[in-house]
N, C-alpha and C positions, 0 to 999 in steps of 0.2 A: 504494500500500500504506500502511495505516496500523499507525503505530508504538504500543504497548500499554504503558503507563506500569507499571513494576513499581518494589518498593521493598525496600531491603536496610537492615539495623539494621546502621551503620559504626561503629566505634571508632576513635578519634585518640588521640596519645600527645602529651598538653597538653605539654611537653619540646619535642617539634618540629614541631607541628603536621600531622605527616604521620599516613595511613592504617594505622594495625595492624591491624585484622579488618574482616571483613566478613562479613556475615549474607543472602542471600536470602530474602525472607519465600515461603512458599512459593505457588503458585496456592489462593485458596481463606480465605487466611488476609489477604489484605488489610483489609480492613472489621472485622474483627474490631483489628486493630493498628490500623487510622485510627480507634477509636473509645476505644482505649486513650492516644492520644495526644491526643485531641478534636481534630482536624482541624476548622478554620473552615469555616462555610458557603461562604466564597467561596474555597476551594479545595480543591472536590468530590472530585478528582482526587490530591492531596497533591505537586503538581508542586511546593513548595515543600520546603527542607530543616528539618528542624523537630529543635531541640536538644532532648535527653531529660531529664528527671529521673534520678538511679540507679534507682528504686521503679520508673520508665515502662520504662526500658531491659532490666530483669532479671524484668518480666512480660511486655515481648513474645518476649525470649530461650528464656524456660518456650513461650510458646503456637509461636514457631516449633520447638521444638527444638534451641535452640541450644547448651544449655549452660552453666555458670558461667560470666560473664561478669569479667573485670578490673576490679577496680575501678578502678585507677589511670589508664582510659582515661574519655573522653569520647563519650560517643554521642549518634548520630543516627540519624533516619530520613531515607533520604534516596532519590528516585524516580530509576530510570535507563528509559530507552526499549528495551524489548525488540524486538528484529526480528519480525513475524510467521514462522508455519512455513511453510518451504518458500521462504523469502528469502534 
């Protein structure tokens, strides 16, 4: 079975460097957010984590539906391995 690379907009709280939100970009909406981020040629995929801008963070929040975002956190895009259906 092969695992299907998906990708969530994270926010860290610079303070402790731990996780406060998390965003799932939805099916559909990736490519649209790898294009807002300018994802490199050599990685197609965005299997890398990639730091945001506020301006990069709070338009891919509008196109997923996320909401006002904190400012006072720190965001990411960052890819996690979906199990396929039926795994």
């Amino acid at each position: 079975m092969t695992q299907r690379i998906t990708h969530a907009l994270i926010g860290y709280d610079p303070n402790t460097d731990r996780q406060a939100v998390a965003f799932r970009v939805p099916e559909g909406r990736d490519g649209a957010v790898k294009r807002l981020v300018a994802i490199p040629e050599d990685d197609p995929d965005a299997v890398f984590s990639y730091d945001l801008e506020p301006a990069q963070a709070r338009d891919i929040a509008g196109l997923i539906g996320a909401g006002p975002l904190d400012p006072a956190l720190v965001y990411y895009l960052e890819p996690y391995a979906e199990a396929p259906a039926g795994a």
